[in-house]
N, C-alpha and C positions, 0 to 999 in steps of 0.2 A: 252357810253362815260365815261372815268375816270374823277373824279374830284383831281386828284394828277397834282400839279404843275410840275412833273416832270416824267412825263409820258416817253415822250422821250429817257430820259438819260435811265432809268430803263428798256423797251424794246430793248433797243440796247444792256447793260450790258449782260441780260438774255437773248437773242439770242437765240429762238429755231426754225428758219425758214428755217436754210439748208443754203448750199452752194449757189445755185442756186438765191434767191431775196438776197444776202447778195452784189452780185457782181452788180446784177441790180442797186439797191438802191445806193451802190458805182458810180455807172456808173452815175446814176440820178445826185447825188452829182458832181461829178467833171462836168459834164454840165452844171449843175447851178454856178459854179466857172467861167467857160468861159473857158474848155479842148472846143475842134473840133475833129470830128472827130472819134468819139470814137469807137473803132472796138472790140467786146467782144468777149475772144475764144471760151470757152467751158462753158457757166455757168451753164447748164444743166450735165453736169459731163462730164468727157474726161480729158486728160491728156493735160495741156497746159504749162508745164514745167516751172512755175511761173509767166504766164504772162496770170493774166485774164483778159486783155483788153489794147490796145494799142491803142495813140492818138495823140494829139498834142494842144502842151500850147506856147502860141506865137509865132506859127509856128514850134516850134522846138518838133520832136518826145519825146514821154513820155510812160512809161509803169507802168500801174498800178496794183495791185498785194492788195489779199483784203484776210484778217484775221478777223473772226467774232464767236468766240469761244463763249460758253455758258459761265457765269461768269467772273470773273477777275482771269487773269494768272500770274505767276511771270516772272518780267521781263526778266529772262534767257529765260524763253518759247518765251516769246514775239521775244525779240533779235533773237533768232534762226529760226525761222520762217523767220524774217525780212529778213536775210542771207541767207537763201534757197531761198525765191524768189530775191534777189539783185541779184545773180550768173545769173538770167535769163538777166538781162541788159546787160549783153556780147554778148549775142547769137543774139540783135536785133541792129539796129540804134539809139535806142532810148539812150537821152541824160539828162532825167529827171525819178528816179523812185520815182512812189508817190505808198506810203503805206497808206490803208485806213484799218482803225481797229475799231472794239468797246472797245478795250482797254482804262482803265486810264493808259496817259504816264505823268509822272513828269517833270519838266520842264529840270531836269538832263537828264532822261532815252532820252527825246527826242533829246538835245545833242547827249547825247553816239552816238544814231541807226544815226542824221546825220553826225556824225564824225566816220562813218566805212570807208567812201571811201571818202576823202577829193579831192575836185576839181569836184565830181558828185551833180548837183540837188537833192537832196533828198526832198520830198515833203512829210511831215506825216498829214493825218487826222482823228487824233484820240477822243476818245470819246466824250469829251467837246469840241472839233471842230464840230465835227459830231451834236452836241445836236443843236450849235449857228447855225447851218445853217438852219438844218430840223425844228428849232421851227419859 
């Protein structure tokens, strides 16, 4: 057991557990939110064309889509990723896309990614979201 107050934040930053528990733990998280429903594609690997798990938040479908990179990225990286799996929200019903990341987003950047598509749910839970919940 660490004695660092800040165990959390630091494990999530430095992220070397794979694709696979990044989506689970994702999945955990929006659970514990109150998502239903939660139907996970591929987390063990496969091709799920940005959509690693599809659900539903207040009844209404949701697709979540999960970034968990070693380190901190610069925002273009982040942004970009964010955009490759938003394009999968076309291909489904779903009417909310929540992006969960171990990213620090700023309170700008988090603007920016939810003003890409004006009039869609955008749901980010990003790093210091991610710490407030799991601690």
């Amino acid at each position: 057991m660490s004695d660092r107050w800040d165990e959390t934040w630091h494990r999530l930053l430095t992220w070397t557990n794979g694709q696979a528990p990044s989506e689970r733990l994702s999945a955990q998280v929006l659970i514990s939110e109150g998502y239903k429903g939660l139907d996970p594609s591929h987390p063990l690997g496969g091709r799920d064309g940005g959509k690693d798990a599809l659900c539903q938040n207040n009844g209404e479908p949701a697709l979540m889509a999960v970034y968990f990179p070693k380190g901190q990225k610069k925002f273009t990286t982040i942004k970009s990723k964010f955009r490759r799996d938003f394009k999968a929200l076309s291909r489904t019903a779903a009417t909310e896309f929540v992006f969960v990341t171990n990213q620090q987003l700023s309170l700008g950047e988090r603007d920016a990614l939810r003003s890409i598509e004006p009039g869609t749910t955008i749901s980010l839970y990003h790093l210091e979201r991610l710490v407030s919940i799991l601690d």
